[in-house]
N, C-alpha and C positions, 0 to 999 in steps of 0.2 A: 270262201277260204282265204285265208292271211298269210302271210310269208315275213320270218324272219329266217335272216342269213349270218352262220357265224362261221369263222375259222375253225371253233371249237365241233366238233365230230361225235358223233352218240349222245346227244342227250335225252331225254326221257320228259325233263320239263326243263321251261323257261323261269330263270327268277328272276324280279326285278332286282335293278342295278342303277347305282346314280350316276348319269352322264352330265354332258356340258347345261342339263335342266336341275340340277342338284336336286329332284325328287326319284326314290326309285321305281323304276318302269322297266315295263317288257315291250319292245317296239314290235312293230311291225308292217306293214304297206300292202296295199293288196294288188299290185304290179309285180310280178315277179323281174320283169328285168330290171325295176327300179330294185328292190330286192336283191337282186346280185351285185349291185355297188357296193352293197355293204359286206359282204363278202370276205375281203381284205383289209386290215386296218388301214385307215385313211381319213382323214378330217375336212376342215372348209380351207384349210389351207394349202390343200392338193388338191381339191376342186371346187369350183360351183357349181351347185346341182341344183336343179330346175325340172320342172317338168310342163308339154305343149299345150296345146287347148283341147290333144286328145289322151291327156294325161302320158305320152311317153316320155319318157326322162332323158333327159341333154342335160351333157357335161361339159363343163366347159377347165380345159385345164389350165393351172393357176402357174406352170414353172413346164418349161418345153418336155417333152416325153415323159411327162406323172404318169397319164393311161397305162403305157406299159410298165413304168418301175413301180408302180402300185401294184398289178393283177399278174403279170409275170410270173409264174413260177409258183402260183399260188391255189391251193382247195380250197375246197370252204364243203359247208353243209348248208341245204334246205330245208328247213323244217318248217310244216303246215299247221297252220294252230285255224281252231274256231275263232269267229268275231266276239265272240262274246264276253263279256268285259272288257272289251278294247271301246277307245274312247279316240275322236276325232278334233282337230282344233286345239289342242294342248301344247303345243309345243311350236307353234307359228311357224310350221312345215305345215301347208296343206295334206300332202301325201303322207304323211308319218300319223300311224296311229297308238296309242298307249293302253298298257292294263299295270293297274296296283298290284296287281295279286302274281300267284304264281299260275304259269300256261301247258297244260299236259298239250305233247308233242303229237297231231296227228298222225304226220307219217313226215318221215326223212330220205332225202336226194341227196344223192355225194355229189358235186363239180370237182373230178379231179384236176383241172386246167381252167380257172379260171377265167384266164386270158384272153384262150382261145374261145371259150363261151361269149363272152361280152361281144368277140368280135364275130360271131356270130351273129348276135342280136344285133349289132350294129348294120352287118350287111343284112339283114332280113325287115332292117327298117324299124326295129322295135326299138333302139336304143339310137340317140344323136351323140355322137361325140366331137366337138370344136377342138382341134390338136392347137397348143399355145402356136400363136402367131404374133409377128411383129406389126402388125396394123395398126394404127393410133385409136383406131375404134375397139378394136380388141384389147388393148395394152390399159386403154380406160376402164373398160368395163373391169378386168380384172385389180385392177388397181384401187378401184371403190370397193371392191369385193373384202380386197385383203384390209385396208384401213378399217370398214363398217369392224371386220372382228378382230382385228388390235384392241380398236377402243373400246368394241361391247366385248370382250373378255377380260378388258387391262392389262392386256400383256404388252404393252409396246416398250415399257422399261427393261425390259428382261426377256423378251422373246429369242432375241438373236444370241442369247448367252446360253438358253435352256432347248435352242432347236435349232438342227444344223441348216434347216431350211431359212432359216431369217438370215444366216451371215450369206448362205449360199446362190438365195433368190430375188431376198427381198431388201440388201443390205441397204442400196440410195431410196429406197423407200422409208426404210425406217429413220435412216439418219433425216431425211427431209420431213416427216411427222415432228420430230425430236426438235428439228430449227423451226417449223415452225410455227411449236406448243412453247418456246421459250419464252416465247411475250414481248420480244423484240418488234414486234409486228403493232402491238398497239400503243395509242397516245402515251408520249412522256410528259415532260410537266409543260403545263400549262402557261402559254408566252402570258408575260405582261399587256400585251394588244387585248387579249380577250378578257380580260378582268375591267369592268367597268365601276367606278366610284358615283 
């Protein structure tokens, strides 16, 4: 059995939809607590998500207290779908698996407390959550995280104009991409010493 998680409540089937893979698909994972991160609207830029060597998922949050202003206050539904038509390897998430087609819904779970679920699974050992900290090891890791998808989505021109998270989190990050993609940084012209006759 398969697990997709939506906000959206009663549905009957899945249809595919274009995400950040601009093909449409029906996700799904077959971890349910990986599963419930998806739950709540939330991107890579409110977390890095990963998962162990025994496939459970650790979050790592990208701006101090995400975990809770993401899942706070928030339902979602379970819905169980068959593997079939679902495809693995597609979308360079190990754990994320796809179908082209549309998914009749095996059976559906309400989470009415999202929050409190996660932190459930979290004290039950099923789920790793890293709360943002100021460690220079941590502050890196996140920091490659948010760059890797500035530049592989092209937003770093416009991010902070179109998300309030970029003015709010990521502000000396972006201005310091911005200094130093200007090109100030490489060779100017070329001295007279190095040209030889």
């Amino acid at each position: 059995m398969l697990y997709h998680v939506s906000p959206t409540p009663n549905l009957r089937t899945l249809t595919p939809r274009i995400s950040s893979h601009h093909k449409p698909y029906v996700y799904a994972v077959d971890n349910l607590t990986t599963a419930l991160l998806f739950g709540a609207k939330k991107d890579d830029f409110d977390f890095l998500l990963d998962t162990d060597s025994q496939n459970r998922p650790v979050l790592y949050e990208c701006y101090p207290d995400a975990f809770r202003k993401i899942y706070q206050g928030k339902g979602c539904a379970v819905y169980e779908v068959e593997g079939d038509g679902f495809l693995r390897n597609l979308t360079g998430w190990a754990p994320e698996l796809v179908c082209e087609t549309e998914v009749n819904v095996v059976r559906e779970v309400t989470i009415p407390d999202l929050y409190a679920c996660l932190l459930t699974e979290e004290s039950a050992g099923r789920l790793m959550v890293y709360r943002y900290n100021q460690s220079p090891e941590y502050r890196r890791l996140i920091a490659g995280h948010i760059v890797d998808r500035m530049i592989r989505f092209d937003l770093l021109e416009h991010f902070d104009r179109v998300d309030i998270r970029g003015e709010l989190y990521f502000r000396p990050l972006i201005d310091g991409l911005k200094a130093l993609l200007d090109g100030h940084l490489l060779p100017g012209t070329i001295s007279n010493n190095c040209i030889h006759n």
